[in-house]
Each structure stands twice: as C-alpha cells, then as structure tokens.
N, C-alpha and C positions, 0 to 999 in steps of 0.2 A: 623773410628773406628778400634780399633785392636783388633784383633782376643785374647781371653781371652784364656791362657793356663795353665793346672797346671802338675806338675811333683811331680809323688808319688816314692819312695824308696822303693823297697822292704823290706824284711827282710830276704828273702832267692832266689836268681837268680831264674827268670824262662827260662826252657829251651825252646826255639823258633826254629823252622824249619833254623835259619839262625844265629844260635849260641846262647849261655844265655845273658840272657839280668837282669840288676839289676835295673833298674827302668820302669816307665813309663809316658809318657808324655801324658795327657789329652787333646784332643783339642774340643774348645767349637762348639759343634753340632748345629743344624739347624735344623729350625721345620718339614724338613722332618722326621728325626727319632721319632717324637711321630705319625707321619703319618703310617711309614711303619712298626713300631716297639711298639707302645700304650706308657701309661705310663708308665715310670720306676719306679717310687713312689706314694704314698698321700702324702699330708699335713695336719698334727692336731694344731689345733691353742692349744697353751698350754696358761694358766690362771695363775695368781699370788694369793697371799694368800686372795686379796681384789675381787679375780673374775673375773679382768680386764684383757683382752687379753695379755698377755707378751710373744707374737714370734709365732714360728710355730714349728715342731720337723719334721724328715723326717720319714714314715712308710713304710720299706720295705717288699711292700707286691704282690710283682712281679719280682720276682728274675729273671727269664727267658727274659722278656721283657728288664730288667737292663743289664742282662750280652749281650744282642742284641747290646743295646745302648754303653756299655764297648767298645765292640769289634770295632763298628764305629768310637768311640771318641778318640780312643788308637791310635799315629801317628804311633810306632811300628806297625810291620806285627805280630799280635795276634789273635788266634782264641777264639771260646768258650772253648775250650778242652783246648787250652793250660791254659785260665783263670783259670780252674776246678785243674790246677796245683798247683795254688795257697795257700796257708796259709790259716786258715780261719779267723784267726786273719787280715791278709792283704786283704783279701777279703770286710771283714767288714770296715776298714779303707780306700780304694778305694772307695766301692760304697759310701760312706758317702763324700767323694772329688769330688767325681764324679756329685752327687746332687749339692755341692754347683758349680760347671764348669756350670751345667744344668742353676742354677739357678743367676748365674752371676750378672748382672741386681740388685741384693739384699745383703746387706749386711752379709758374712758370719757369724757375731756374733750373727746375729736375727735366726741359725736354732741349735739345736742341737740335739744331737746322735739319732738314731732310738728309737721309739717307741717302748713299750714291747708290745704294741697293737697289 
C-alpha cells in the first residue's frame, strides 16, 4: 500500500523557522493521531430531495484538535503558530484537503464543504 499524499498551494508563502515555504504536503496519518489528538471533524450524512442519503459533508467543529492533526500530517517542519499564519481562506481550503488525506479509504466526491452546522 502506498502511502496516500496530498499537496496543497498556498495563496500567500508561509514563513517557517527554516525559510517560506509556498506549499504543503499532506501525509496520511495513522490511527495514532485520533488517539493522541481526538477527532478532527463529524460527519453529517446529507439527504437528496427524495430523503435518501446522498454523501456525507465534513463539520468542522474542533479546530484545535484539526490544527494538532495539520501539524502531524504536514511532511514540512510547521507548527501551530505558524499554521495561525495562515490565510483564512487557505485555512479553510486545507482543513477540507486535510479531511479527505484522513479519509482516503473514500472516494473524495462523496464529501463536500463544511457544514454551516
């Protein structure tokens, strides 16, 4: 099995202890970080106009736990702090990358964007 990774783009360089850096690479985590770190999200099953289940959406509703799980799954040497540098726009756009990396296993067209829940 190979190791699932995703690479996200910034929008604006973050600066890092060991120069800026313009992207990042995601590497897929291991069931230690729901161990040491809980969950990064829910899951809301979303319904079609007939009622009938159609996907799941992700609900970010544990930011601190997510930005734990970031920092581990980022192959960059990143902190929290430096994440908090971030865009909020690119924040949003990551943890949503970041969910499907978690969620690997599942095809990314069955989740979509955060919940306003």
């Amino acid at each position: 099995m190979t190791e699932h990774t995703e690479t996200f783009k910034l929008s604006r360089p973050l600066k890092t202890h060991s120069g800026e850096i313009t992207a990042l690479t995601l590497r897929e985590p291991t069931a230690g970080a729901f161990i040491d770190y809980g969950e990064p999200f829910s899951l809301k099953t979303r319904f079609n106009a007939d009622g009938e289940p159609d996907g799941v959406s992700f609900v970010f509703d544990n930011n601190k736990a997510l930005a734990r799980w970031l920092v581990d799954m980022i192959a960059e040497s990143v902190d929290d702090l430096i994440l908090k540098g971030m865009t909020a726009s690119d924040f949003q756009l990551l943890r949503l990358r970041a969910a499907n990396v978690i969620m690997a296993g599942m095809p990314e067209q069955n989740f979509s964007n955060p919940s306003a829940d």
